[in-house]
ZADO-293712 format. One record per residue (C-alpha): residue in three letters; x, y, z. Coordinates in steps of 0.05 Angstrom, whole numbers, plus 5000, padded with zeros to 4 digits. Example, Ala and Ser with C-alpha at 12.3 -4.5 7.8 and 13.67 -1.06 7.14 Angstrom:
// ZADO-293712
ALA524649105156SER527349795143
END
This chain:
// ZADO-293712
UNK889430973385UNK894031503409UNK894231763478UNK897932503490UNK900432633555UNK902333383573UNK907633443638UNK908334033677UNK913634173730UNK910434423794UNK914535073822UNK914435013895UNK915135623940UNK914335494014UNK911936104056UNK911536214137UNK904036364153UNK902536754224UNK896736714258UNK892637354276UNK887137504314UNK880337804283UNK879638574320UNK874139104313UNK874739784310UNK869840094355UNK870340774316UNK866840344260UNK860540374300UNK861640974347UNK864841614345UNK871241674395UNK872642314415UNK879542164407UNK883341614373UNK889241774414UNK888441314467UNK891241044527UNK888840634585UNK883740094592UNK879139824652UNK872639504673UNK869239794732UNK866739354780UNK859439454755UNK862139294681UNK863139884640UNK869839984602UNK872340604620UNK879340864576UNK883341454574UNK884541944509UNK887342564495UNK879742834493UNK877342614559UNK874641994591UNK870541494555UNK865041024585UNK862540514542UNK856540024553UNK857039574495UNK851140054453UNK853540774476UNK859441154501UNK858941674546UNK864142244544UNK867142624607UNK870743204599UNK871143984610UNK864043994610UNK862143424663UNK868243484710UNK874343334675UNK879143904677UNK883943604640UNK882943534567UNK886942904571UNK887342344615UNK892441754624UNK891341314683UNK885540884708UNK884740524769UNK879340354819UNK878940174883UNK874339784924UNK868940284944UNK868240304868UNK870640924857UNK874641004790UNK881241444805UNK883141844741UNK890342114723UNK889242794688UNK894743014639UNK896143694683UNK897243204744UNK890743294774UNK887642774801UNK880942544798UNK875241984819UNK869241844786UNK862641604832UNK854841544819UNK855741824755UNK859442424765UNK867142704771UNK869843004830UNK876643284838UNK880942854901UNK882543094959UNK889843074944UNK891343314883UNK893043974893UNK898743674942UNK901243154895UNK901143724832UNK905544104883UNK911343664895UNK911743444818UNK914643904767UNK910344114697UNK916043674660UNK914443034694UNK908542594656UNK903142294689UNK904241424683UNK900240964718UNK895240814778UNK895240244822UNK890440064878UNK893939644934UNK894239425001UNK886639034994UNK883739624967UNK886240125021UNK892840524979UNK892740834916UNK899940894885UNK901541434833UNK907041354784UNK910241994744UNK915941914698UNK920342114759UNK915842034824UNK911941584863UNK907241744912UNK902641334963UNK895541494980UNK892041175033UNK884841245017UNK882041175082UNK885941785106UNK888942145044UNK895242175076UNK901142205018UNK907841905025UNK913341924970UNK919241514949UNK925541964937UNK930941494947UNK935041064897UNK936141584858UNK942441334827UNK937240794792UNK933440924733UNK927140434758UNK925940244820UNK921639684845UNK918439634926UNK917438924943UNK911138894984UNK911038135014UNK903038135025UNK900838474965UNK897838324898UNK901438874863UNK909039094872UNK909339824880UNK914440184817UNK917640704808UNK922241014747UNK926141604763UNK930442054718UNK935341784686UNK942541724711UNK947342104662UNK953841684693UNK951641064655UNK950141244575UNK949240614546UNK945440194600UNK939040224645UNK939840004720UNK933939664754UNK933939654833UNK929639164879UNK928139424942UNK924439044999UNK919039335054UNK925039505102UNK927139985048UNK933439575041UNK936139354969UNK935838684947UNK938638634878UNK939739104817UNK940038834745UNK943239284679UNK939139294622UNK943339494556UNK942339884504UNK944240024428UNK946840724418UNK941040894366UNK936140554418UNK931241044455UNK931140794536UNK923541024554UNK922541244624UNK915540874633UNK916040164670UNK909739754652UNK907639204702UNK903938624709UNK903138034761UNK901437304764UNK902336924819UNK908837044850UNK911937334789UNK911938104775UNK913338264709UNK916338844689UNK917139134615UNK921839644614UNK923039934538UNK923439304498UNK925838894558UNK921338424596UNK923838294664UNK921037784724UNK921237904784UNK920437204833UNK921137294912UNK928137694909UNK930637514845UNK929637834787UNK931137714719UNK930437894639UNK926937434606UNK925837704525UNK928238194484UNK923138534432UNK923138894374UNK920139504393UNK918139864460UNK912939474509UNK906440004517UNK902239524559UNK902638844576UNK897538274613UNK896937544635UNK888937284635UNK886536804676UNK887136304628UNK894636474633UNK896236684559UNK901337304558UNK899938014520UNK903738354489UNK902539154469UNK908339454431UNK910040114394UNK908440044320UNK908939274330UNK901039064350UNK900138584389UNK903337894413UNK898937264448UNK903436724491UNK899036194493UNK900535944566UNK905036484572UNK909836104532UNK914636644508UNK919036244471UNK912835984426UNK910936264364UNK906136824376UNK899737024351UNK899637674321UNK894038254316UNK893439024303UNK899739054259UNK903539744248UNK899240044314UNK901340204383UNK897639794432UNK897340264496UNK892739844537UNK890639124543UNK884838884567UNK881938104577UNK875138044607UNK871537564648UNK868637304581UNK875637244540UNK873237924509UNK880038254486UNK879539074485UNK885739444463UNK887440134466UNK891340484415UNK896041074405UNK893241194332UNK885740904317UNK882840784382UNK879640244415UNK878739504384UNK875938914404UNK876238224400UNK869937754413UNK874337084409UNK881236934416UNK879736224399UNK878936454330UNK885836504295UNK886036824228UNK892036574176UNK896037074147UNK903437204124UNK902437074046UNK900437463989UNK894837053970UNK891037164043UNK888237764005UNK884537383961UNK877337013973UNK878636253995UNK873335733963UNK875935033977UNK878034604031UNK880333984020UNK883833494080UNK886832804049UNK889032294102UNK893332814150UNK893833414092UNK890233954074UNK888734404015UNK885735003990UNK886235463941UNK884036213928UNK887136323849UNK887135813791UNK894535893787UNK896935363849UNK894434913898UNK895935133972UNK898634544026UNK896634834097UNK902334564142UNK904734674210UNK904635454204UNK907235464144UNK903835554065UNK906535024005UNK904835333939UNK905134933885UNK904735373829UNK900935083764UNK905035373695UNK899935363652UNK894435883652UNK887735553681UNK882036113701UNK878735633744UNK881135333818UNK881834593831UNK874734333855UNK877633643886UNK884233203908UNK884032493918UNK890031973927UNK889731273894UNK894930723881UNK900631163898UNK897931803857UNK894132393867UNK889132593828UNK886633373819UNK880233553793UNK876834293769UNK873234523717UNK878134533672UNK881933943674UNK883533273710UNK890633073725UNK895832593765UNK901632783805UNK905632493858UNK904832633932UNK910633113930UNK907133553870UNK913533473839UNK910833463763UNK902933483746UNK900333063681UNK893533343641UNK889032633630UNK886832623565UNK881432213529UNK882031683479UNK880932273422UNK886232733461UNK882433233490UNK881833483555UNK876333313613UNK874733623671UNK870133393733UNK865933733786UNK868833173842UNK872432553839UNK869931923882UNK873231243907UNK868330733903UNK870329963905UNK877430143892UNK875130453824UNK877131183819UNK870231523784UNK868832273762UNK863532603749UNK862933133695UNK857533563684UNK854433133623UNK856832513650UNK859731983693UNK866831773674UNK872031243706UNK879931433708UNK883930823697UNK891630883710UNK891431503662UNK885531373620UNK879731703624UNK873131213599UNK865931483590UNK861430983638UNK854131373626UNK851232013606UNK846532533629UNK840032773596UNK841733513637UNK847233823663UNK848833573739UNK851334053792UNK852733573842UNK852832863857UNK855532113894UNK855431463897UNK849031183925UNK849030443927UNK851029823874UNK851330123801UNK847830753826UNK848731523835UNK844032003867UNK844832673826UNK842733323832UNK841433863775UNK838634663787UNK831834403801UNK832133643794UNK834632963838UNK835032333800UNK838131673806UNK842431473758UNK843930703738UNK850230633709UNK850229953685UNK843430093646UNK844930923638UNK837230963655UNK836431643698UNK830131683745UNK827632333772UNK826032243849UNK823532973855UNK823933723845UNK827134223871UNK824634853894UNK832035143885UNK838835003854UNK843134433884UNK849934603914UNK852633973941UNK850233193952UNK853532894013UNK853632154037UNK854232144113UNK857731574148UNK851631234156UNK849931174091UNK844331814099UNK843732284038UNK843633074054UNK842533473994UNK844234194000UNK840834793964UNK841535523951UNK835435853976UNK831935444014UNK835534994063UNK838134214083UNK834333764048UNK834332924068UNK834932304020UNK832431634051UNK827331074035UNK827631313965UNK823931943995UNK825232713995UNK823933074063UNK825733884070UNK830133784142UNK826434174190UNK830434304262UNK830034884310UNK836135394304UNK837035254221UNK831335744208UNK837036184174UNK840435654133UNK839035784077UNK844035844028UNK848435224034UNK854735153998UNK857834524048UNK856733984070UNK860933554119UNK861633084170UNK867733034219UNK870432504278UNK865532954330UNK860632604284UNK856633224273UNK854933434211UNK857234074193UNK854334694150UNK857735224112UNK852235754087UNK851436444085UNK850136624154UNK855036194188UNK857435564209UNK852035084236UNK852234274271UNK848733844296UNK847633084313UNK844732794258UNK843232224302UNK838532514353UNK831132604329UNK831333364355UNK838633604352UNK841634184388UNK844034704338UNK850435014349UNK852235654307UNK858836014289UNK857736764255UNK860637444261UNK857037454335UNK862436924363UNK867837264329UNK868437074249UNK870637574208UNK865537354159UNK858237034162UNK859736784087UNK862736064093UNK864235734031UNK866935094061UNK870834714123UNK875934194144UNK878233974206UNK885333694209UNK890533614265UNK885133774321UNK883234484281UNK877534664252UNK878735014188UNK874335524152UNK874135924091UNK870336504082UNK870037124029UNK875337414081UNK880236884077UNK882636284126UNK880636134198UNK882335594247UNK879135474309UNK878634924361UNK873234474380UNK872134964450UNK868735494402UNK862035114417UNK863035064487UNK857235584513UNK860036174539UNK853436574558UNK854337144591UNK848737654635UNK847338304613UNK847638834673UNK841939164685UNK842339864721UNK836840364733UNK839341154700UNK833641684708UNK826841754722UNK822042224698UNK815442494732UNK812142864681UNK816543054646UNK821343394718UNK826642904727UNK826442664801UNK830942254842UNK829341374840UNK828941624921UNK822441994908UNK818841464891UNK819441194968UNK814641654980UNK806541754951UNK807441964872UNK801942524884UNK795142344851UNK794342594774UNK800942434755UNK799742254678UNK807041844661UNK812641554701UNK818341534657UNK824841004668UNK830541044642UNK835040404648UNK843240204625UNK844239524598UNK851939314607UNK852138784546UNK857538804506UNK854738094469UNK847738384433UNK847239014398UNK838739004391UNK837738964462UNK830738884500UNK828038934562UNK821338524592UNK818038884652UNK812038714692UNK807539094740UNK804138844778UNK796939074799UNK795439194723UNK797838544677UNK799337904696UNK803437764638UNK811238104625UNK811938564568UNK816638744510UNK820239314508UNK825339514435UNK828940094478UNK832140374539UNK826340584570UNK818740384599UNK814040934609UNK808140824654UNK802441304640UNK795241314671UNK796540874732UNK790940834781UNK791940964857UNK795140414891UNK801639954905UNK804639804852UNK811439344838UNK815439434781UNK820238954759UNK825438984702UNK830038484668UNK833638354602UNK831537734575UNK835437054556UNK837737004487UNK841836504455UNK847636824470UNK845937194543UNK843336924598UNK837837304630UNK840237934677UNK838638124748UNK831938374756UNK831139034781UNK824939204828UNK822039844848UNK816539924893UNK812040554888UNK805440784904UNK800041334868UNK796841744926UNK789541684919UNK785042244903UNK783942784960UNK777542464971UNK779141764972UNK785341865024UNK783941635094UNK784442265121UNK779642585084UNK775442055098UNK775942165172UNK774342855160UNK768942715120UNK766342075174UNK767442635230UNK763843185189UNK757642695180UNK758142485249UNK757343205274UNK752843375234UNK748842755242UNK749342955322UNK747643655308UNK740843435269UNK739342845329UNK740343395381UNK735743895342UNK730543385326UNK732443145392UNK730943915427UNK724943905386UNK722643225411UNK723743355480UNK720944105471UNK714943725438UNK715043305497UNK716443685552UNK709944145520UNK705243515524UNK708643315592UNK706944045615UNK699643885585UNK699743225617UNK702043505686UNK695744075676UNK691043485668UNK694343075723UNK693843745773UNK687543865748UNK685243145765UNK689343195832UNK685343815850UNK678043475818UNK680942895867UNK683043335930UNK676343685916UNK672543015918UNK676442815986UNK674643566021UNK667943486016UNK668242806046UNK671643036110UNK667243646112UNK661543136115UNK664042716159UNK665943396206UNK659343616197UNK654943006223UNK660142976285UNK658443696298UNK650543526287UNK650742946330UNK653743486383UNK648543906377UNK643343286373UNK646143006446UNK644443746474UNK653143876481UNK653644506456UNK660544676496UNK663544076452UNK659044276397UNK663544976403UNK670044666415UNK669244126357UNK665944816312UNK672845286325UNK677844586313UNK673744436256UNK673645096228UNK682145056231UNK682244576203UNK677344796140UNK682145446137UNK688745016140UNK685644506090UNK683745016041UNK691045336058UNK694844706036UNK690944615969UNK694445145940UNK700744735931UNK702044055898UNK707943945961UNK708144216020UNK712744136074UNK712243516124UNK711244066191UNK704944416154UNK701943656147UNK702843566214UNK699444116229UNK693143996193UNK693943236223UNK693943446289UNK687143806283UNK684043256247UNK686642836305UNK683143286350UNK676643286319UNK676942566325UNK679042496398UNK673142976415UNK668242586374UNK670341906402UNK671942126473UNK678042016472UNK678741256456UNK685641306415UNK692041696431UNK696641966368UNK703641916369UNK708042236317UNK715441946318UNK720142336271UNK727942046250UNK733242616266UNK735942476193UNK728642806167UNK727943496152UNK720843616170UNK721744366141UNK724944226079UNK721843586064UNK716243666015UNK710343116003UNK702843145980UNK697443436017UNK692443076056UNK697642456040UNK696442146101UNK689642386128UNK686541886092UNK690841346123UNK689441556196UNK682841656185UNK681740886162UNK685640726222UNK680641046272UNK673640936237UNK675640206209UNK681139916256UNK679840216327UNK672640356326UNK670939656321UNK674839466382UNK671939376443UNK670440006478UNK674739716536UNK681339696491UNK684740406480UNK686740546412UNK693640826381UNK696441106322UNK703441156307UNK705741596253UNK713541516238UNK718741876188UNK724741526160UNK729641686109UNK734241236072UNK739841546017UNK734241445965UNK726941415995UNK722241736057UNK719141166091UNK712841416123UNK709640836173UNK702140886190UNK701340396252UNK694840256293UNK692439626341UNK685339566316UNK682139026288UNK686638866227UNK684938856150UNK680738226145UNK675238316214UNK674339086188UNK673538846117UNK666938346142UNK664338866188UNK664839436118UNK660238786085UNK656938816146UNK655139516151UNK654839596071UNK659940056075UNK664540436033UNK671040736037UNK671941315991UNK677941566033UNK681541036009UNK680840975944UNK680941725931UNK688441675972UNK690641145916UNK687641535856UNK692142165884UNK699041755893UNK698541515820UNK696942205791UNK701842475819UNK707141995795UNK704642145734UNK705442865746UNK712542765767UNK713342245717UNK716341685773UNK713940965791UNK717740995850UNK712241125901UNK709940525928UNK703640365982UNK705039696024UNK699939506079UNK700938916119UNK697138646188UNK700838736254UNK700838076288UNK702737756356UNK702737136388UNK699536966322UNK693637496335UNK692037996294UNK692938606337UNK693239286288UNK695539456206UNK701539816181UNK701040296123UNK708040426090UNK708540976044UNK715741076008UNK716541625954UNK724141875931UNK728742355966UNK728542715896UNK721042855899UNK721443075981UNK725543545952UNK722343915891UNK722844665888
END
């Protein structure tokens, strides 16, 4: 048996490594109108805002919007940015003209004509600084300062010192020292002077800043402040400025543009030609970390998010998503696509060519060079007893742990192996090869089994036994017996088999995600968040105990411990250069990553969340089509109004496919989706409506603000409430209009039938009058007869001419329904007469009338009381004894409302003339005729006032007489 060892010197090189950060161009995505730029900001509201030599740029995160000659901006260029705290943005035009941008639109300040006055057309607009707690804007030339105070506009200037080439005012309570750089002084050639002055104008201290005869002294002073430090770059100088002292603190290698300190206190650097320097912890003697090499970085900007944005004098703006993220670079093999990662003990390898194996040590890069020519890269390193093994697809060999000389293994017959991994189990030192599992032995390589197929990947699963993995096959291999048994298919080609540290099988695959070994059973991993891992070319497990995931679309972990896991992503959205991840390592407290654009490192705060909230701002709003003010819609939106049309800005610099949820309310319960800028509302009904706006959370964001605006559609013309009114009041009027006509035509209806009914009612008073007539006549008549009888003819005369009055005056009064109360007296006082003379005189009359009674203008019915006095004489005196003299008393009274007429006698009383009419068989027709008139003619005058009341007079408990009461209303006395 012959062994044949080959030996190989390893040629060492040993190359310093920097680390850079990852930027963006924005001009990849965007167009700029100028890559020429300058200055960098972020508003208050959260729009980057930087200066070019084409304008002002505003920039959302999805869209920039341009100012220039066409929007406001004079100027076609524009240095300076600043704003203040009425957020208003102040802008530095390049002819000196000042400007401030608000609510969207560009308006030229106040004073800036005065300011372009007292500067010359050689002097360069610098800088803008807002001071004094918002209140002062200071404005730096090349050769001036000036002082605004905003409140006012009043200007003041700083013209002393001019012996100094920069000047610096110390302001004790304010967050930014006030600068100034004036010409420079032609006595000193070869050196810069710096002066410190204090609020009392009075110098404090003046530091000399030297130069190199070919070295260019720039007259622009940048500034920065921290605390109580002000820094000051001044060319290539970096000066501090603590209390009253000042002093230089580093020398670079080209001119400082811009410089910043975050609030996580790491120092930037901008420099001419030179990129860009980070001091973490604003360390400056540390090594920095480098980005944007061979540009001039004119601004520097670190956001509330750790967001780095970076002007530049020659391709714009960049950005950087994550300065966590350190990319290594320095060699020429960085160019080149890294595959492996490999950390042994406290070492760690890679690889990106076949020809060497690359040590990754304290920022620096070991090559050890392999001399012979291999086409492919070492696949694995392990150390055992004192040697290191290296394994690849092309050979397996030994070295030492220096790589001072590498040895080719051989087998028994002298030719070479090569392994897909090499694996440490029991202290034995197995490989496995494609066809088959092999042992090493000191430097003997021994066959142990074979394979029936071609492995891709494998390990050591327990005892004598491996699990393997082929393109579409996972068997279990025994190597004491060599018996292989298939556990299952796969739907896809293996790419790795990986024994976590709890003994738990993960079996990675190219197409269709994790797969888990355990209890001799094959489960597809299924976890919320690996949806997109797909493609898996890792697999490892670190000290966080996480297991780790290098695919296609990024770096996942998660806790293979817990039954649902969080899953925490790395990708090109946190800051990777690269969503293709061929493998990790983690090694001195870095994580280490390559991908198909070479090396990363990161720390373990990468999966710390850092969600941000998109801003959410409302832009325009359309009303068919006429854009209106968001004001308009605090009053009625007019009735008929097809679409409302919103237009919104999202401020998120974190999501590029952005979209909004909205919800109105009055029409859906339930929010809605919306893919763009803008929501249009068409065919709302009438009514109150409130319409609220948000971006939604995403992994990444949190939700925004929600923005809510309150509107209302008018209702139709004939819905409104004053129509209605109209309408209620039209109806109503005409309703009254109809009731009064059918009312008219009721009452003329009525009043016809009351006219008909008052024809009846005369014609039944006059039938009735007519039926009392004849009974007085008659009762005249036998009076006169029984004159004429008794052989009296003188009283038979007398009684005949009374009588015959009386007939005339009778006849007279029937004529009218009313007559006056005097002509009733009248016609009384004859009947009165013709009853004296019948009855001898046996009853005197009295008539007693109230001096409130009107006995010419008071009107009542004829023959209304006749009947009254004539039942008093036949019924109540005539049936006294002859002895007794009779009297009747007839009395007027008036009240405010009635005529009280009182009908008085002292005859016999109701009751002793009621027996002697049964007596007699007698009836009263007088009487009952009276009572038939009184009713018709309240009928005629449509009144139930009139009332009859008749009562027995008594004294000392005798009946003595009988009152008759008549009262009828004022308002019939009085009828025309």
């Amino acid at each position: 048996m012959r062994i044949i060892f080959n030996w190989f010197w390893f040629l060492i090189t040993s190359v310093s490594f920097a680390q850079t950060l990852h930027f963006e161009a924005i001009s990849t995505n965007f167009d700029l109108p100028s890559k020429e730029c300058y200055n960098i900001v972020k508003d208050s509201k959260g729009y980057l805002w930087w200066s070019s030599e084409q304008g002002l740029s505003m920039f959302n995160g999805s869209k920039i919007k341009v100012f220039n000659r066409l929007n406001g901006l004079e100027d076609k260029a524009s240095y300076a940015l600043a704003e203040d705290t009425q957020n208003r943005l102040w802008i530095y035009g390049a002819n000196r003209t000042i400007y401030f941008h608000k609510n969207g639109k560009i308006y030229k300040a106040p004073f800036s004509d005065f300011i372009k006055a007292k500067t010359s057309s050689f002097e360069t607009p610098y800088s803008l600084d807002v001071t004094n707690k918002g209140k002062t804007l200071v404005i730096n030339t090349n050769k001036s300062t000036f002082e605004v105070d905003l409140q006012t506009y009043k200007v003041s200037s700083f013209s002393n010192y001019t012996s100094y080439n920069f000047v610096a005012f110390q302001k004790t309570n304010e967050a930014i020292t006030l600068k100034s750089s004036f010409a420079h002084n032609p006595a000193s050639k070869n050196s810069r002077t710096v002066g410190i002055v204090d609020e009392n104008n009075k110098l404090i201290q003046t530091i000399d800043l030297t130069k190199s005869s070919n070295e260019l002294i720039s007259s622009r002073p940048v500034v920065t402040q921290k605390g109580n430090n002000t820094y000051f770059a001044i060319d290539t100088y970096l000066v501090v400025l603590t209390g009253k002292s000042v002093s230089l603190i580093k020398k670079f290698p080209q001119r400082i543009l811009s410089i910043s300190i975050d609030k996580q206190n790491n120092f930037w650097v901008g420099m001419r030609k030179k990129g860009l320097f980070l001091y973490k912890n604003s360390d400056l003697n540390s090594m920095p970390t480098c980005a944007l090499a061979d540009l001039s970085v004119s601004g520097i900007l670190v956001d509330e998010n750790q967001e780095v944005w970076c002007t530049t004098l020659e391709k714009g703006v960049f950005r950087c998503r994550n300065a966590n993220f350190k990319w290594l670079s320095g060699s020429p093999e960085n160019s080149q696509t890294y595959e492996i990662l490999k950390t042994v003990g406290n070492r760690m390898f890679t690889a990106n060519n076949p020809k060497s194996i690359v040590e990754l040590n304290n920022y620096k890069q070991i090559s050890y060079n392999i001399p012979r020519s291999f086409s492919e890269m070492f696949l694995d390193i392990v150390p055992h007893n004192n040697k290191w093994y290296i394994a690849s697809h092309q050979y397996i060999a030994v070295t030492d742990s220096k790589f001072s000389k590498i040895k080719l293994l051989q087998t028994n017959s002298g030719s070479n192996q090569n392994a897909l991994s090499l694996h440490l189990v029991d202290k034995q030192l197995y490989f496995l090869n494609i066809r088959f599992l092999g042992k090493i032995k000191g430097t003997a390589l021994d066959t142990v089994a074979t394979f029936p197929f071609k492995i891709r990947s494998g390990c050591h699963f327990e005892g004598n036994k491996w699990l393997l993995a082929s393109s579409d096959l996972l068997c279990i291999l025994d190597s004491k017996t060599g018996e292989t048994k298939q556990i299952a298919k796969m739907p896809d080609p293996v790419t790795c088999v990986y024994s976590d540290s709890k003994n738990r099988f993960w079996i990675a695959t190219k197409g269709s995600g994790l797969y888990k070994f355990q209890n001799n059973s094959l489960q597809k991993y299924v976890c919320n968040g690996l949806e997109d891992a797909l493609y898996i070319s890792d697999i490892k497990q670190y000290p966080d105990k996480f297991l780790w995931l290098s695919t296609h679309t990024g770096i996942y972990r998660f806790d293979p411990d817990k039954l649902l896991p969080r899953v925490e992503k790395i990708s090109k959205e946190q800051g990777f250069i690269s969503n293709e991840i061929y493998s990790t390592a983690f090694n001195h407290g870095l994580y280490y990553a390559a991908t198909s654009e070479g090396l990363c490192s990161f720390t373990p705060e990468i999966f710390k969340t850092r969600k941000t909230k998109p801003l959410l701002y409302f832009s325009e709003l359309l009303i068919d089509g006429k854009k209106q003010n968001l004001n308009s819609l605090q009053k009625e939106v007019p009735y008929g109004i097809s679409t409302l049309y919103f237009k919104f800005d999202v401020v998120d610099y974190q999501n590029s496919n952005r979209f909004l949820r909205y919800q109105l309310s009055g029409t859906q319960s339930k929010n809605r989706l919306s893919s763009t800028d803008y929501i249009s509302l068409d065919n709302l009904k009438p009514g109150k409506y409130q319409f609220k706006v948000w971006v939604p959370a995403t992994s990444r964001n949190q939700a925004s603000h929600a923005l809510v605006i309150e509107f209302e559609i008018a209702k139709p013309f004939w819905q409104q409430l004053g129509f209605i009114i109209f309408f209620i009041v039209l109806g109503l009027v005409a309703i009254t209009l109809l009731f009064r006509f059918l009312l008219n035509r009721y009452k003329q209806k009525e009043h016809e039938k009351t006219q008909l009914h008052k024809l009846i009612a005369e014609s039944k008073l006059a039938a009735i009058q007519a039926q009392m007539n004849p009974h007085f006549i008659f009762n005249a008549i036998n009076a006169i007869q029984n004159y004429v009888l008794n052989n009296e003819s003188d009283l038979a005369y007398d009684y005949l001419t009374q009588f015959s009055k009386l007939i005339r005056k009778v006849l007279q009064n029937n004529q009218s329904r009313l007559l006056p109360i005097s002509d009733e007296l009248e016609t009384l006082k004859l009947y009165v007469i013709l009853e004296q003379l019948r009855f001898e005189q046996a009853f005197e009359y009295d008539v007693i009338i109230d001096k409130n009674v009107d006995i010419f203008q008071t009107l009542i019915p004829p023959m209304l009381i006749q009947p009254y006095i004539e039942n008093a004489i036949w019924h109540g005196i005539m049936a006294k004894p002859k002895q007794t003299k009779g009297r009747i008393t007839v009395e007027f009274l008036t009240t405010t409302e009635m005529l009280l007429i009182k009908i008085s006698d002292n005859g016999v009383g109701r009751e002793a003339s009621q027996q002697l009419k049964r007596s007699n068989n007698h009836q009263s027709l007088g009487m009952s005729i009276s009572s038939a008139r009184l009713e018709m003619v309240q009928r005629l005058y449509e009144t139930k006032a009139i009332s009859i009341e008749v009562t027995d007079l008594s004294e000392n408990g005798q009946i003595n007489g009988t009152l008759v009461q008549i009262s009828i209303p004022v308002e019939l006395t009085l009828d025309s």
